[in-house]
C-alpha positions in Angstrom: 19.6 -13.2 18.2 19.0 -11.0 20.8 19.0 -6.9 20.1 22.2 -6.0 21.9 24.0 -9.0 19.8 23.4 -7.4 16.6 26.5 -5.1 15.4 25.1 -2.0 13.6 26.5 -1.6 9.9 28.7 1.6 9.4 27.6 4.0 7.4 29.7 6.2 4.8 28.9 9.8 5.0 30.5 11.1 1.5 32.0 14.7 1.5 29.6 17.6 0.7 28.7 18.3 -2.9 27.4 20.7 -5.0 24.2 20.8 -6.7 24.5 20.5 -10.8 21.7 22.6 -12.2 20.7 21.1 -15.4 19.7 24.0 -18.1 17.3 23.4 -20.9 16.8 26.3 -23.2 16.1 25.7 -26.3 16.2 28.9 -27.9 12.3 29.2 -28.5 8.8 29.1 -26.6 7.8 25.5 -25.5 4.3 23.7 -26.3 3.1 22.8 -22.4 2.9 19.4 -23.7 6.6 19.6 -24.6 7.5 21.3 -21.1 5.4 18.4 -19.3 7.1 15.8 -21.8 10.7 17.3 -20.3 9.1 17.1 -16.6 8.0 13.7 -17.1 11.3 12.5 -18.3 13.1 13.7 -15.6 11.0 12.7 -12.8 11.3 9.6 -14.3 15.2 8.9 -14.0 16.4 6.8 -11.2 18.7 7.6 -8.7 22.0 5.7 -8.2 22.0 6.0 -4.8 25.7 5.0 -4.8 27.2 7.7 -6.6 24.6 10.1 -7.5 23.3 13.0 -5.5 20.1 12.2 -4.3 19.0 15.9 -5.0 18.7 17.2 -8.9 17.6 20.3 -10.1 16.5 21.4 -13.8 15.5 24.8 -14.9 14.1 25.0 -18.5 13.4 28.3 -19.8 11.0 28.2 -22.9 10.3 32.1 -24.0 9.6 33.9 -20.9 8.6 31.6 -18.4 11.4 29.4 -16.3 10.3 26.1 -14.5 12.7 24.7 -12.2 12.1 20.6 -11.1 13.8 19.8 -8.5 13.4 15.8 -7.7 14.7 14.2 -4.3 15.1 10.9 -3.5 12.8 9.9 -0.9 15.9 8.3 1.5 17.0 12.5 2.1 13.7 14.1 2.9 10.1 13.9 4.7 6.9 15.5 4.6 8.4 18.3 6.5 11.0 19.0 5.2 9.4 19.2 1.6 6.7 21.3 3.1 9.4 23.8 4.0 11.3 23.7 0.3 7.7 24.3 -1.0 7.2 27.3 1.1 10.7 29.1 0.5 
């Protein structure tokens, strides 16, 4: 088959939508291992690329420190892009 035989696939662009920020606080400081144990967990969860936003975000607040994950599915960004987000 030669290359201007092949018919490109369309491609659905779904509508804009927010960003669900996942809160964990559990009321009282955190062990590191338990924070890491609720970093790990997430990082961990596959993405359903056909209905769920390829971008999460989770903030967990354990006394007075807050950690925010945020986890992207590698389809939506690239080196430079992730450079950037870990600059701003």
């Amino acid at each position: 088959m030669h290359r201007a035989d092949r018919v490109a696939e369309p491609h659905l662009i779904h509508a804009e939508r927010p960003i669900r920020l996942e809160v964990i606080d559990p009321g009282r400081p955190l062990a590191e291992a338990e924070i890491t144990a609720l970093l790990g967990q997430r990082a961990e969860m596959p993405f359903d690329i056909a209905v769920d936003p390829l971008l999460r975000a989770t903030l967990i607040r354990s006394g007075g420190e807050t950690v925010l994950q945020v986890s992207v599915h590698h389809i939506v960004s690239d080196a430079w892009s992730m450079d950037v987000l870990f600059r701003e």
